[in-house]
N, C-alpha and C positions, 0 to 999 in steps of 0.2 A: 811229635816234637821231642827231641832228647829233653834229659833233666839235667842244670846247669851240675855242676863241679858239687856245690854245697848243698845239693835235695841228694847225692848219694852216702856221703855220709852216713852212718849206722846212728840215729839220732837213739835208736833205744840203748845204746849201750856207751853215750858218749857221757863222759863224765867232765866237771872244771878242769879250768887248767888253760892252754897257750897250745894252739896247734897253727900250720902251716894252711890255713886256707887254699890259699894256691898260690901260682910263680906264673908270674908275666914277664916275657925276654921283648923288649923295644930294640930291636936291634945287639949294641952289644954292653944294653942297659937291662937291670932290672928290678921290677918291681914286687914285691913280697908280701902278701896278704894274711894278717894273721888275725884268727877266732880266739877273742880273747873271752872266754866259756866261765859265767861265775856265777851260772844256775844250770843245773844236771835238766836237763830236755825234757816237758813231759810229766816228770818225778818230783819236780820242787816249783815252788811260785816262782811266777816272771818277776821280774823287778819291776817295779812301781815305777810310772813313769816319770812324776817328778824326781825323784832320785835317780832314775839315768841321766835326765838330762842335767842334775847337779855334775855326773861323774863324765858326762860327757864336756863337758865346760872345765871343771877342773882338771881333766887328764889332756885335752888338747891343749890348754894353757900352758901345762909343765912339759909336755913332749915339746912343743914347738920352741919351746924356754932353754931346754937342755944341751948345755953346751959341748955335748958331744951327738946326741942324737938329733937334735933340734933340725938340721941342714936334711936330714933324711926323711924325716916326718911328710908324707902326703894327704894322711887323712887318718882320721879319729875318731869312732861315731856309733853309734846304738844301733845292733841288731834291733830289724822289725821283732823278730820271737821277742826280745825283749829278756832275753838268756843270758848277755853278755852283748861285748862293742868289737867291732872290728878295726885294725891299724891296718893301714898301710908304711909301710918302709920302701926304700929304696935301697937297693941289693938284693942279692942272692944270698937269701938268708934262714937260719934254723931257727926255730923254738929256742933249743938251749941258748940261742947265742943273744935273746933279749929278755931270759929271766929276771934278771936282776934289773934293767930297766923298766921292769913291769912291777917289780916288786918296787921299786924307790918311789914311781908313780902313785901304787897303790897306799905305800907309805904316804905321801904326801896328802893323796886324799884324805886318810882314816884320821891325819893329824891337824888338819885345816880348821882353820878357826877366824880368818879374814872374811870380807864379802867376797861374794862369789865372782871371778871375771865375766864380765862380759851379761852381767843379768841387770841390766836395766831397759827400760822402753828403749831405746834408741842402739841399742846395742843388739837385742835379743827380741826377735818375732814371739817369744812367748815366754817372759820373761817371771812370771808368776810361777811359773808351771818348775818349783827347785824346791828341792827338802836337803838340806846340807846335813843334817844327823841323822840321816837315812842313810845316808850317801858313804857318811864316815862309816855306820857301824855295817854296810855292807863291803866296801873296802877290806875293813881291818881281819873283817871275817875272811873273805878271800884271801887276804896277805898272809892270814894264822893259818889257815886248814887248807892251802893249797900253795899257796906261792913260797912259804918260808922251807917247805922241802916236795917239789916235785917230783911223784914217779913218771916212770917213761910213761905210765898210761894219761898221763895227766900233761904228756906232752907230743905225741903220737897217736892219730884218730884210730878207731878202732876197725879192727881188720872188715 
């Protein structure tokens, strides 16, 4: 059996940061997959699951919210690794060309202070399961030491 797109990846030498997962063409639409990376593979702890799924709640909230990206938003959601979350977009699209929606996102998280959307029984299959100042100070870290100045390795998988 081959190995999908994301098992060849060079996971030892992939570092944070906003890469192109991959591109799906639906005719003469498409859709644009990105590994949003904010634990280095292997090298650093996974993120705590309550605290993905705070960041998973409050970053699909603001994507779907955003009144320029919102209409493109398909999906928003926690790598299994537990490394970082995957977007989907719609278009044919680069890294460079959603830094700064990654960064405004992450802004929002690091700076949240409301309850959380969508975390109650009736809302949320596992609604206990959120640490909001985990959440923030994994954020703000990301937003500092990755997202407020990307290098191209931090935006291009490794050879």
């Amino acid at each position: 059996m081959e190995h999908i797109a994301s098992f060849t990846v060079d996971h030892d030498n992939l570092l944070r940061g906003i890469y192109v997962s991959r591109k799906d063409s639906l005719g003469d639409k498409w859709l644009s997959t990105f590994d949003i990376r904010m634990k280095e593979p292997n090298r650093e702890p996974a993120l705590d699951v309550p605290l993905l799924h705070t960041i998973e709640h409050l970053g699909a909230t603001w994507l779907r919210n955003n009144p320029i990206w919102g209409e493109k938003v398909v999906y928003f959601g926690p790598m299994g690794c537990r490394t970082g979350c995957y977007l989907i977009l719609k278009g044919n699209l680069e890294s460079r060309e959603i830094v700064q929606l990654i960064r405004e996102m992450f802004a929002f998280i690091a700076d949240y202070s409301d309850p959380i959307p969508g975390a109650s029984p009736s809302e949320c299959g596992n609604y206990l399961s959120h640490d909001m100042p985990m959440a923030a100070r994994e954020a703000r870290k990301f937003l500092t030491e990755v997202l407020a100045n990307p290098a191209p390795e931090n935006l291009e998988y490794p050879g």
